[in-house]
Every structure is written in C-alpha cells, then in structure tokens.
mmCIF file as gemmi writes it, N, C-alpha and C atoms, coordinates in Angstrom:
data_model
loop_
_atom_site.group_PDB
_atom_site.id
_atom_site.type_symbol
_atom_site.label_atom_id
_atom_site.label_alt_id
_atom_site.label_comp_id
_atom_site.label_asym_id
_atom_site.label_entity_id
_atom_site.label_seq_id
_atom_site.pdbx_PDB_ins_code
_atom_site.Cartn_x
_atom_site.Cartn_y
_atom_site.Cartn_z
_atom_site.occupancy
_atom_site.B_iso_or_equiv
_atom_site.pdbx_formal_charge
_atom_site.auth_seq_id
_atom_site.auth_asym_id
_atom_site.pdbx_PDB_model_num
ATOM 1 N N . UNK Axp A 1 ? -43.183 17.164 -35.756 1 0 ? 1 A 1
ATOM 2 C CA . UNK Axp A 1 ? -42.013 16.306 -35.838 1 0 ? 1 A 1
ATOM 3 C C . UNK Axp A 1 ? -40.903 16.936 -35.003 1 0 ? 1 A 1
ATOM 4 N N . UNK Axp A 2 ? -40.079 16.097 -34.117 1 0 ? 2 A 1
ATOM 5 C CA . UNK Axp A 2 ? -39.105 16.519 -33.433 1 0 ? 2 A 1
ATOM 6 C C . UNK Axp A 2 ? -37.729 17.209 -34.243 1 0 ? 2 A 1
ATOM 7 N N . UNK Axp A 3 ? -37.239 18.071 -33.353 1 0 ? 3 A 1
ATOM 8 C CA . UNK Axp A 3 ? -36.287 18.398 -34.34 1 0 ? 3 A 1
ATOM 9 C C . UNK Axp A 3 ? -34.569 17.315 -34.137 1 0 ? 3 A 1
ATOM 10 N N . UNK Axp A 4 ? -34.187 17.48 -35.283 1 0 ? 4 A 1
ATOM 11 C CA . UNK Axp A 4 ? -33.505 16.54 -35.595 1 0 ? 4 A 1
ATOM 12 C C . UNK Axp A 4 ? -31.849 17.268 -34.619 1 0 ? 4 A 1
ATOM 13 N N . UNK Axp A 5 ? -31.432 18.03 -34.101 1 0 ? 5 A 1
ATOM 14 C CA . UNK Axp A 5 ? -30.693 19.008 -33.792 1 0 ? 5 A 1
ATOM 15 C C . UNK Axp A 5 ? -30.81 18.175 -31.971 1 0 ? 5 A 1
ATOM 16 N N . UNK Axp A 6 ? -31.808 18.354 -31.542 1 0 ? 6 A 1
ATOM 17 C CA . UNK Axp A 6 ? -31.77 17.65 -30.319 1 0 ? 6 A 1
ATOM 18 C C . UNK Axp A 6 ? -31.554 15.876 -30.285 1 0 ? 6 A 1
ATOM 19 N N . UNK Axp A 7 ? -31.838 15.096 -31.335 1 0 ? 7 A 1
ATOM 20 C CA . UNK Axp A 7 ? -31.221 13.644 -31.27 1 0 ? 7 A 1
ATOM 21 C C . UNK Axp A 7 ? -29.589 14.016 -31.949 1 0 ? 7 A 1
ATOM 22 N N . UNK Axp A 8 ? -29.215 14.553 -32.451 1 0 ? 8 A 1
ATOM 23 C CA . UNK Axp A 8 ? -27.72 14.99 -33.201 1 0 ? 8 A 1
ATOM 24 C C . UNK Axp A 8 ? -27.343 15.262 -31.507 1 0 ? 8 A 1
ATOM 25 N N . UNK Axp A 9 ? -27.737 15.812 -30.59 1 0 ? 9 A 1
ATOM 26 C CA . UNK Axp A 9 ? -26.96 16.508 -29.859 1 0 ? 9 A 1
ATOM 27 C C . UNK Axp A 9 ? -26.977 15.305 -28.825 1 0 ? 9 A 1
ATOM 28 N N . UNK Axp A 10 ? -28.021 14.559 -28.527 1 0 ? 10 A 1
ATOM 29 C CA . UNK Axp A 10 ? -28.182 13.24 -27.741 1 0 ? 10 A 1
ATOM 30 C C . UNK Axp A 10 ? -26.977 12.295 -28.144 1 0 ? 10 A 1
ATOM 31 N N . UNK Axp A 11 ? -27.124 12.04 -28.995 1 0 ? 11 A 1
ATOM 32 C CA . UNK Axp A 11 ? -25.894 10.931 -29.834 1 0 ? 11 A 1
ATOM 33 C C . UNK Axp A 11 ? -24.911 11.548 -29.414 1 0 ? 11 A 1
ATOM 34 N N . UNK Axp A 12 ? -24.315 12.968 -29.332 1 0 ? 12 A 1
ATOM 35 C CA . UNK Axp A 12 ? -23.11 13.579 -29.332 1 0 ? 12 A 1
ATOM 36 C C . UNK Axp A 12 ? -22.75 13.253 -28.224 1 0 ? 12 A 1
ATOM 37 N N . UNK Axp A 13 ? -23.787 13.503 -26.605 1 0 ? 13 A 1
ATOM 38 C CA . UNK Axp A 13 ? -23.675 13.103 -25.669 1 0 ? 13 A 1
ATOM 39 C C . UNK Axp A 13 ? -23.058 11.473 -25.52 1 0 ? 13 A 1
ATOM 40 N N . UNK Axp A 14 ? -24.08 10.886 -25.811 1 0 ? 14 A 1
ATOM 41 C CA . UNK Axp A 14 ? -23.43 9.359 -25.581 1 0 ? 14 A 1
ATOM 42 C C . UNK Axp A 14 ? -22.524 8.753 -25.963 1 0 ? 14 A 1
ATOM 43 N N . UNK Axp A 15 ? -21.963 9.889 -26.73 1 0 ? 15 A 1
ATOM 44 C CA . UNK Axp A 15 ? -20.273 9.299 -27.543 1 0 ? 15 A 1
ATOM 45 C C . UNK Axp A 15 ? -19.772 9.591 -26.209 1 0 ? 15 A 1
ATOM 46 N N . UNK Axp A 16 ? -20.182 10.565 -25.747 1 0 ? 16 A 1
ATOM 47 C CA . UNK Axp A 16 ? -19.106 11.621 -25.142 1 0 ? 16 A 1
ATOM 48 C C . UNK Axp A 16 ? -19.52 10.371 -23.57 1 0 ? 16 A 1
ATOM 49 N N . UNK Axp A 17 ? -19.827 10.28 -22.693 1 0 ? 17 A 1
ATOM 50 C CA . UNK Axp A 17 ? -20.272 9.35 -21.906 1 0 ? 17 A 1
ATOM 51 C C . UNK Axp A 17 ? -19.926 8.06 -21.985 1 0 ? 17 A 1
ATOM 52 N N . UNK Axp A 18 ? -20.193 7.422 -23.306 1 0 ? 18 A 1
ATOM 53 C CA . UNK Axp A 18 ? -19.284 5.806 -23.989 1 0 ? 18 A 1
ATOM 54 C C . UNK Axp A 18 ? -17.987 6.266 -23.424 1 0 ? 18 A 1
ATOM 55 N N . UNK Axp A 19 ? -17.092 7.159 -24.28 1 0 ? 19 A 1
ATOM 56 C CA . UNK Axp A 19 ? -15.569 7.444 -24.39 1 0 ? 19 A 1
ATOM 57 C C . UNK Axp A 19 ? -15.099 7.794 -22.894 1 0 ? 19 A 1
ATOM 58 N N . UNK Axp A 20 ? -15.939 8.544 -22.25 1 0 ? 20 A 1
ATOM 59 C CA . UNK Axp A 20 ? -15.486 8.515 -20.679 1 0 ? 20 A 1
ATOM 60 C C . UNK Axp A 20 ? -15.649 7.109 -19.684 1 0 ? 20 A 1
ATOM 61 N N . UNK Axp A 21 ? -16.463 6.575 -20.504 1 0 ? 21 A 1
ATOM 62 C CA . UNK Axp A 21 ? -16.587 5.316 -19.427 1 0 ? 21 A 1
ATOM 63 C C . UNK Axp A 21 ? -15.649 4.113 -19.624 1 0 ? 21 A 1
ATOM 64 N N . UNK Axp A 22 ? -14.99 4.275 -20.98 1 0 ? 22 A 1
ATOM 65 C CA . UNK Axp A 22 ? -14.217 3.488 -21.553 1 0 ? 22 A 1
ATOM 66 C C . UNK Axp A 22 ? -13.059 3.85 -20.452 1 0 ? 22 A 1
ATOM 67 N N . UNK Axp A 23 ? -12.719 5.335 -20.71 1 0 ? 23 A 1
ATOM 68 C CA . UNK Axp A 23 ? -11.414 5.811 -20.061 1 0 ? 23 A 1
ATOM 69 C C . UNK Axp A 23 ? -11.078 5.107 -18.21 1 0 ? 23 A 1
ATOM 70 N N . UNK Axp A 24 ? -12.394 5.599 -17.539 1 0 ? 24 A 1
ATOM 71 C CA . UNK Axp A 24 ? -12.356 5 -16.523 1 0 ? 24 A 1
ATOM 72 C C . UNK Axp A 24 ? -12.483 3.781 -16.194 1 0 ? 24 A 1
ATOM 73 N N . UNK Axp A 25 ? -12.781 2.883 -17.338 1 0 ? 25 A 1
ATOM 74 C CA . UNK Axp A 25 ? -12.656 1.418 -17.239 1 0 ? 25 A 1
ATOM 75 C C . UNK Axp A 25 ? -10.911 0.993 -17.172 1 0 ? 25 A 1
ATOM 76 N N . UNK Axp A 26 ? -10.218 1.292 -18.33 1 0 ? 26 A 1
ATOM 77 C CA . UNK Axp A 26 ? -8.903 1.451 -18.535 1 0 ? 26 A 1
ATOM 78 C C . UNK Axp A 26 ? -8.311 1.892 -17.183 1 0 ? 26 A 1
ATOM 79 N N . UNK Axp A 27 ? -8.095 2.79 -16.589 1 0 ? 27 A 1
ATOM 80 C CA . UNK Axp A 27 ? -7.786 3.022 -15.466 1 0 ? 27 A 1
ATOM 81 C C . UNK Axp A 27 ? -8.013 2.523 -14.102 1 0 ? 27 A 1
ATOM 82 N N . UNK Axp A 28 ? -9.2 1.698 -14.792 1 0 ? 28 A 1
ATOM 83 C CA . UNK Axp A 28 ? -9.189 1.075 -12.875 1 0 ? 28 A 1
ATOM 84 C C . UNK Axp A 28 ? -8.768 -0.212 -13.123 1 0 ? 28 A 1
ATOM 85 N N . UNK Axp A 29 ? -8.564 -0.577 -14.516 1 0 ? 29 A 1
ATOM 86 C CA . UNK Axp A 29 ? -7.958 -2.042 -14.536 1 0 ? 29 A 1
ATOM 87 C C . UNK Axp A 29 ? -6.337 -1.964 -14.719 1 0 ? 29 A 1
ATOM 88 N N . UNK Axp A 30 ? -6.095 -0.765 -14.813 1 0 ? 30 A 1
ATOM 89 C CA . UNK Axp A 30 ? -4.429 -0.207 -14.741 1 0 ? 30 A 1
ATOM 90 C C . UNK Axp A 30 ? -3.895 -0.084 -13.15 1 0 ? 30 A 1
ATOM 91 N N . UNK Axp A 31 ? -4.864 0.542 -12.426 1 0 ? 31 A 1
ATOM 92 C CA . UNK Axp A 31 ? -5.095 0.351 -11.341 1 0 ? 31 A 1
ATOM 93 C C . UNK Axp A 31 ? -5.058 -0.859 -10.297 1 0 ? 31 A 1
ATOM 94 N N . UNK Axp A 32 ? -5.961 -1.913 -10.864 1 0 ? 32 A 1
ATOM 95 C CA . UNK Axp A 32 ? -6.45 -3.304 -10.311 1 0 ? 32 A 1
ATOM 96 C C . UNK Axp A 32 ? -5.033 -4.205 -10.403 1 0 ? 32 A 1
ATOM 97 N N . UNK Axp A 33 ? -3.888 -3.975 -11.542 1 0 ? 33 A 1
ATOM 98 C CA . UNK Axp A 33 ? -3.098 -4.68 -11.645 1 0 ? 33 A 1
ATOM 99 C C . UNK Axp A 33 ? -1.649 -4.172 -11.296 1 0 ? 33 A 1
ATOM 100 N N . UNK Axp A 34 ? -1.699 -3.168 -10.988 1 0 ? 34 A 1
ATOM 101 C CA . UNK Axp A 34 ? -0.838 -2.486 -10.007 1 0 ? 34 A 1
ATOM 102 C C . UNK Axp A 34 ? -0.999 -2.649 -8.672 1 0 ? 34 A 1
ATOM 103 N N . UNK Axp A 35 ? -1.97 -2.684 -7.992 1 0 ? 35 A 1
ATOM 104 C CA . UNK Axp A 35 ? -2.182 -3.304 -7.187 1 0 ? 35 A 1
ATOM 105 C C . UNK Axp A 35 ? -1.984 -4.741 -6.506 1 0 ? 35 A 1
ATOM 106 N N . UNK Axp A 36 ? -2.901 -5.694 -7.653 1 0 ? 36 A 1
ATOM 107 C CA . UNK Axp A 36 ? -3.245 -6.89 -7.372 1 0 ? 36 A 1
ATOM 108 C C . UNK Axp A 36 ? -1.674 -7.753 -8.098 1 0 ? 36 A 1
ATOM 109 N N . UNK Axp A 37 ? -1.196 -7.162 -9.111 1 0 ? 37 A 1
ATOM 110 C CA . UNK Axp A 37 ? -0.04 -7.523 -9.975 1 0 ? 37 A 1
ATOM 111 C C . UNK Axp A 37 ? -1.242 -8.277 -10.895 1 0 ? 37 A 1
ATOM 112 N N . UNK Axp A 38 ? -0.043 -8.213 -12.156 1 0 ? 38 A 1
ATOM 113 C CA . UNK Axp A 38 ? -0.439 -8.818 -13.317 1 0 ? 38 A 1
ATOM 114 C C . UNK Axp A 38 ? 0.204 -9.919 -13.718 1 0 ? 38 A 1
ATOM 115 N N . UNK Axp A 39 ? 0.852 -10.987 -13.166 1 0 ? 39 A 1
ATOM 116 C CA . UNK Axp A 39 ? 1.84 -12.02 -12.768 1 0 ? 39 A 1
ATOM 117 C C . UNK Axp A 39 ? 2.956 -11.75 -12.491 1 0 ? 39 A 1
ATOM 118 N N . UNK Axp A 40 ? 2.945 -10.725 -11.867 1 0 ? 40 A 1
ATOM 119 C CA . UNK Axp A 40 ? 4.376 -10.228 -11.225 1 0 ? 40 A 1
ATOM 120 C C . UNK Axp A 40 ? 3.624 -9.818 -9.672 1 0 ? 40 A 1
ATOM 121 N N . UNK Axp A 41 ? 4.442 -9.664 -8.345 1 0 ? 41 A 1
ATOM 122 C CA . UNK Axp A 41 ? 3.799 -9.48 -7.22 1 0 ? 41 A 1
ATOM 123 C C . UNK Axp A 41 ? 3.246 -7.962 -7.205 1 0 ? 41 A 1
ATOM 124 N N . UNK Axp A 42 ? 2.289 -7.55 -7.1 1 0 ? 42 A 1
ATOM 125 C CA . UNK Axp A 42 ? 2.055 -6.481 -6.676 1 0 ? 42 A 1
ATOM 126 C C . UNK Axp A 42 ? 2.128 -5.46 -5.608 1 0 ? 42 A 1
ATOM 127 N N . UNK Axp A 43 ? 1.639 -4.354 -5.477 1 0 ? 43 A 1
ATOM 128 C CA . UNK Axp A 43 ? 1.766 -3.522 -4.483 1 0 ? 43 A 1
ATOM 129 C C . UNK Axp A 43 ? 1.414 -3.88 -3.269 1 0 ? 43 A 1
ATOM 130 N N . UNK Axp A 44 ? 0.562 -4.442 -3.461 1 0 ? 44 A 1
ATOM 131 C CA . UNK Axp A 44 ? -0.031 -4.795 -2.061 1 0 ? 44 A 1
ATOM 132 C C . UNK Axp A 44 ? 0.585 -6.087 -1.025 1 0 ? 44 A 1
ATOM 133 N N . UNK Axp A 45 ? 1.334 -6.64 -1.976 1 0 ? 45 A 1
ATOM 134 C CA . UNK Axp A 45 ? 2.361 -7.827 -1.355 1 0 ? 45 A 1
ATOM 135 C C . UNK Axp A 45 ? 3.526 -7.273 -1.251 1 0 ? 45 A 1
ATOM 136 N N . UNK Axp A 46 ? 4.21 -6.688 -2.416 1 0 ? 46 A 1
ATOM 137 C CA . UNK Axp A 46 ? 5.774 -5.355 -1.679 1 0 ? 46 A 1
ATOM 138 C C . UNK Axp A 46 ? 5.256 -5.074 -0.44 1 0 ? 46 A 1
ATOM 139 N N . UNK Axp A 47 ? 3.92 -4.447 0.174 1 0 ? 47 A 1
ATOM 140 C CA . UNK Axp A 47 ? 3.921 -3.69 1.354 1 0 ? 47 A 1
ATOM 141 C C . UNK Axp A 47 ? 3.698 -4.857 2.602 1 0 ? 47 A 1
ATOM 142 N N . UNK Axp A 48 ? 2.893 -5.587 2.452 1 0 ? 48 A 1
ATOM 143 C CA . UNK Axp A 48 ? 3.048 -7.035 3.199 1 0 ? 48 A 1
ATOM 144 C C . UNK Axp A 48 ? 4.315 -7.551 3.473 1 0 ? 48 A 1
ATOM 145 N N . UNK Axp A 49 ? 5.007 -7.748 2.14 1 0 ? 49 A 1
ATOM 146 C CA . UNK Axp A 49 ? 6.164 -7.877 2.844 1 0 ? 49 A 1
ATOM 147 C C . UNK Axp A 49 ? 7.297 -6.924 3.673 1 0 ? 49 A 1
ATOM 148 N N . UNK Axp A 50 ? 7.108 -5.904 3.371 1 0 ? 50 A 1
ATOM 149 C CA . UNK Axp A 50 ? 8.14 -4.722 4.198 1 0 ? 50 A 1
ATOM 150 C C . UNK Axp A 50 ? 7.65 -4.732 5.538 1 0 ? 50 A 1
ATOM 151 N N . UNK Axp A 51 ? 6.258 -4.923 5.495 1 0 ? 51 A 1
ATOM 152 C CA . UNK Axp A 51 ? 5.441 -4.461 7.051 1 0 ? 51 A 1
ATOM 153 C C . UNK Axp A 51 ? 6.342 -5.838 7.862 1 0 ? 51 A 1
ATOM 154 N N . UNK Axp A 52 ? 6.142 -7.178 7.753 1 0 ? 52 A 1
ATOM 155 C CA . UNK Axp A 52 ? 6.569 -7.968 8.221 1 0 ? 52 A 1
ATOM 156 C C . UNK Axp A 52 ? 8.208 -7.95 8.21 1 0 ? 52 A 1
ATOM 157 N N . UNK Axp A 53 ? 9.258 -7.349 7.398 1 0 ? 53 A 1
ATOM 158 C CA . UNK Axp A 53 ? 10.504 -6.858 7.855 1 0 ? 53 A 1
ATOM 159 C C . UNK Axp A 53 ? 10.737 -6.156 9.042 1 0 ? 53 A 1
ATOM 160 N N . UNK Axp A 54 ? 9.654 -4.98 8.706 1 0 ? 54 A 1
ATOM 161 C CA . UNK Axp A 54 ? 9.602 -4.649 9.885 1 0 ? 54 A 1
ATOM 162 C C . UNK Axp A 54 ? 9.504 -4.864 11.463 1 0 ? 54 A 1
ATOM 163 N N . UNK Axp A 55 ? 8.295 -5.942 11.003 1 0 ? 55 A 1
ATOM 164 C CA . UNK Axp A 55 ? 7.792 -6.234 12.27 1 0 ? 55 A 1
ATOM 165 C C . UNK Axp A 55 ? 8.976 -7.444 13.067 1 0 ? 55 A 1
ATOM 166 N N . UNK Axp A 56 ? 9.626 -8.146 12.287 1 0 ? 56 A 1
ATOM 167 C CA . UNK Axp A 56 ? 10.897 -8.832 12.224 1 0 ? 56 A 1
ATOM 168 C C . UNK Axp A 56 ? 12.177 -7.691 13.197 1 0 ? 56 A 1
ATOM 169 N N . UNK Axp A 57 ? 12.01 -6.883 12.708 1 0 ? 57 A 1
ATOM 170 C CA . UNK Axp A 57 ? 13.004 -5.909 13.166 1 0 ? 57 A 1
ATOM 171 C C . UNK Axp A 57 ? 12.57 -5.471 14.559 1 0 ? 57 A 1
ATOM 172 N N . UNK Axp A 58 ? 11.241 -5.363 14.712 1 0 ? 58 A 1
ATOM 173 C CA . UNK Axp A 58 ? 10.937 -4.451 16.075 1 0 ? 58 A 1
ATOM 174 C C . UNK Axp A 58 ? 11.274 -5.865 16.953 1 0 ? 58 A 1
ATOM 175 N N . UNK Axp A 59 ? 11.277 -6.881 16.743 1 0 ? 59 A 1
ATOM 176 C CA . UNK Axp A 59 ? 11.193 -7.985 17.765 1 0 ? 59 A 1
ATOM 177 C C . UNK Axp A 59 ? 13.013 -8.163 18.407 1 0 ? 59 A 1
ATOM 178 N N . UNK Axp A 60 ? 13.943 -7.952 17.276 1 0 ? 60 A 1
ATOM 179 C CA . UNK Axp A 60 ? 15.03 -8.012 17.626 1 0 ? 60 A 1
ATOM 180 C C . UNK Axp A 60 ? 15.773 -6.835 17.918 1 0 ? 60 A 1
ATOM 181 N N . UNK Axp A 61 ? 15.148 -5.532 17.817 1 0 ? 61 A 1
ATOM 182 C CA . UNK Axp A 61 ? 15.816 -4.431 18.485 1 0 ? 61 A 1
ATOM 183 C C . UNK Axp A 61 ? 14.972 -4.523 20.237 1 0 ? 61 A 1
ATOM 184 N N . UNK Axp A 62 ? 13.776 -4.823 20.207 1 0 ? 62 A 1
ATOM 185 C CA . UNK Axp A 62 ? 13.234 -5.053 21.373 1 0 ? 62 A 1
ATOM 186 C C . UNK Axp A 62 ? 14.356 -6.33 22.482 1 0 ? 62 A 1
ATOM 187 N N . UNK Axp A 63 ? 14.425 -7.379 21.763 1 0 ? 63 A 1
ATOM 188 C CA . UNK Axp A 63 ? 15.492 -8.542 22.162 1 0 ? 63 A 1
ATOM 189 C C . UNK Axp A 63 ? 17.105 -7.732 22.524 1 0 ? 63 A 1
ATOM 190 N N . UNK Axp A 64 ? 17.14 -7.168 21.689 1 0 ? 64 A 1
ATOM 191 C CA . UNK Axp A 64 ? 18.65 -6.14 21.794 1 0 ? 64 A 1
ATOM 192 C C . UNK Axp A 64 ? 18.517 -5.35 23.09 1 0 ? 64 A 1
ATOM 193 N N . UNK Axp A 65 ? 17.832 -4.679 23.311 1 0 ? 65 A 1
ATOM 194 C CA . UNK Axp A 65 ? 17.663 -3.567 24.484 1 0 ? 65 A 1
ATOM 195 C C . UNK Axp A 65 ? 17.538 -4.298 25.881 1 0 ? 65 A 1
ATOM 196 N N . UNK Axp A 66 ? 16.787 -5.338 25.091 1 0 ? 66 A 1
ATOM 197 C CA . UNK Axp A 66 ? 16.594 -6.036 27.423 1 0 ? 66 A 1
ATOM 198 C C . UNK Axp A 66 ? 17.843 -7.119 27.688 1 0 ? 66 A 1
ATOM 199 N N . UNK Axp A 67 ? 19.034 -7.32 26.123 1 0 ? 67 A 1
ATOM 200 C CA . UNK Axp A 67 ? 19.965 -7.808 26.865 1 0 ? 67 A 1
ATOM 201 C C . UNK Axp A 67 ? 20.921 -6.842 27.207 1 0 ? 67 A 1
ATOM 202 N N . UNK Axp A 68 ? 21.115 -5.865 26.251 1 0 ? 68 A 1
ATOM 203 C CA . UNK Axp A 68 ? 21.446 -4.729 27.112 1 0 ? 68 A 1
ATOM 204 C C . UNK Axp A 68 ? 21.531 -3.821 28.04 1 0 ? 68 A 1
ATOM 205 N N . UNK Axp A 69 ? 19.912 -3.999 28.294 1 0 ? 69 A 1
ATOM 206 C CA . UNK Axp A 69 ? 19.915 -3.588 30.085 1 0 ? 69 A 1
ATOM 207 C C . UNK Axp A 69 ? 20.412 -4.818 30.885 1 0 ? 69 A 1
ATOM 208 N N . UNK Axp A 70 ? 20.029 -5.753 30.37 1 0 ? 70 A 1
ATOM 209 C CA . UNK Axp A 70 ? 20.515 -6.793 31.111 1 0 ? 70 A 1
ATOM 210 C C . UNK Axp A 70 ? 22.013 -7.111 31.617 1 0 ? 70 A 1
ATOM 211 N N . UNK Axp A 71 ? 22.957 -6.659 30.405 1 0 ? 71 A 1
ATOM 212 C CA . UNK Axp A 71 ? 24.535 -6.672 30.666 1 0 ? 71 A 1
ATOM 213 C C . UNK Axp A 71 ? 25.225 -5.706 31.519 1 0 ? 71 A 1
ATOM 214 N N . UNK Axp A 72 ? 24.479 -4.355 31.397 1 0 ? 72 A 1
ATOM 215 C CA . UNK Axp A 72 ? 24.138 -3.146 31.54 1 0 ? 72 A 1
ATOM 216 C C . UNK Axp A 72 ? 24.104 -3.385 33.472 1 0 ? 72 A 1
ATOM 217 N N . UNK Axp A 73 ? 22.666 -3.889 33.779 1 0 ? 73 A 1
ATOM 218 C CA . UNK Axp A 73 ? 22.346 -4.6 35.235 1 0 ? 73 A 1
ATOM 219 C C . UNK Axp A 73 ? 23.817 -5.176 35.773 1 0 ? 73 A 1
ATOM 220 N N . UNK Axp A 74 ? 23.604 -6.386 34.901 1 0 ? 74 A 1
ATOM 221 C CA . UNK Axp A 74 ? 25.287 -6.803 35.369 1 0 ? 74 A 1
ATOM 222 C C . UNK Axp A 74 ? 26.217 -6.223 36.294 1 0 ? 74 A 1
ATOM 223 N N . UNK Axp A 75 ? 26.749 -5.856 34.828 1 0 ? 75 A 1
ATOM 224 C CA . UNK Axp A 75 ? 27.642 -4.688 34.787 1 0 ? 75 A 1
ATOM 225 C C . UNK Axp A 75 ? 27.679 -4.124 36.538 1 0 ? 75 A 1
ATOM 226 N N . UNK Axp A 76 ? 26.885 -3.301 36.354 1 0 ? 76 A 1
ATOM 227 C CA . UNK Axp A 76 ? 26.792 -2.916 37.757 1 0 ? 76 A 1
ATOM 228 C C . UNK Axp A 76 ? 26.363 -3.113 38.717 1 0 ? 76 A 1
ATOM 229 N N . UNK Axp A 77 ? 25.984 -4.418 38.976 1 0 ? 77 A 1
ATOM 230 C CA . UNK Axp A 77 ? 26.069 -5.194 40.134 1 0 ? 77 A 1
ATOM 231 C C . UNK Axp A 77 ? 27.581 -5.847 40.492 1 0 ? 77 A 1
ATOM 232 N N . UNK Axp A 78 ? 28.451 -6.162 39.701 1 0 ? 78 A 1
ATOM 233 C CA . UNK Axp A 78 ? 29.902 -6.692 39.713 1 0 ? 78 A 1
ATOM 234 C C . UNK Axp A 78 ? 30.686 -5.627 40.147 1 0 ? 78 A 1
ATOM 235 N N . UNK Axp A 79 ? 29.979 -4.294 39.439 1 0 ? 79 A 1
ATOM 236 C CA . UNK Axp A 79 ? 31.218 -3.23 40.523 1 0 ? 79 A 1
ATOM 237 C C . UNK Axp A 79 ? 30.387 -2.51 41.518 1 0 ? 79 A 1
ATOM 238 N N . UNK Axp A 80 ? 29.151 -2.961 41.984 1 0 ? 80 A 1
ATOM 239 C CA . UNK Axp A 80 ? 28.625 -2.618 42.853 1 0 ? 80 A 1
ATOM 240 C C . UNK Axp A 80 ? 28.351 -1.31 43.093 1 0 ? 80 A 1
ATOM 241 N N . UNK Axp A 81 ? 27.605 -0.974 42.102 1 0 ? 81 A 1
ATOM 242 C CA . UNK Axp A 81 ? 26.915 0.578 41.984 1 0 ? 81 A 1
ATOM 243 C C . UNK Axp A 81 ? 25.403 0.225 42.051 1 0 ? 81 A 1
ATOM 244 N N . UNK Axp A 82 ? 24.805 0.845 42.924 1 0 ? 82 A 1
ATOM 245 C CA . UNK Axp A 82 ? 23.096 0.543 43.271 1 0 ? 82 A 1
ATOM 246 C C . UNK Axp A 82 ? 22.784 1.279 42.08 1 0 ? 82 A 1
ATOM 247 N N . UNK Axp A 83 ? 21.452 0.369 41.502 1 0 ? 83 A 1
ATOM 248 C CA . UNK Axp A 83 ? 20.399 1.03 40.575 1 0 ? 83 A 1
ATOM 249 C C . UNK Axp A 83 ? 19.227 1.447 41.04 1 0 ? 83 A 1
C-alpha cells in the first residue's frame, strides 16, 4: 500500500499551484483592464492619443520653420544681402 505522506504532500502541492494560478489570473486581468480600460479609456488610448498630439505638433512646428525661413528669405532679399 502506498504511503499516505506522498498523496498528503501531492494535495499540498496542488493547493499550492491552484493558489498561484489564481494569483496570476488576478493580475493579468488587473493588467488587461489597465490597459484595455474597464469603461473608462485606457492606457493604450491615453498613449494614442498623446502620440497624435504630437504628431499634430510636429506638422505645425515643421509649418512654423519654412515660414520662417521664408520671412527670413524675404527679409533679405528686400535689403539685399545674398544667401
């Protein structure tokens, strides 16, 4: 007959394995909704939207600089300094 000491210690295991798998379940769905949001916007749309601020921004500092060379050009063509 098997000894009873090695299924005691099996069971002990699979608590122990259940309770960790529980934990990492909890966490990736803590995870999943931090992310994904939980009816509020999530992380991943805050950063969608900043990226596109951004990208908003590079278009009009880009727009800024070539009318500024542009006034810039001007500029010194009216007092007649070669570029």
């Amino acid at each position: 007959m098997p000894d009873n000491a090695f299924f005691l210690k099996l069971a002990e295991d699979i608590g122990e394995i259940k309770a960790s798998l529980e934990a990492q379940t909890q966490r990736q769905e803590f995870l999943e909704h931090k992310l994904l949001g939980n009816g509020q916007p999530g992380i991943i749309k805050e950063f969608h939207e900043r990226i596109t601020r951004l990208e908003n921004w590079r278009y009009w500092l880009a727009g800024a600089a070539i009318a500024i060379g542009a006034f810039a050009h001007t500029v010194a063509n009216m007092m007649g300094l070669k570029l």
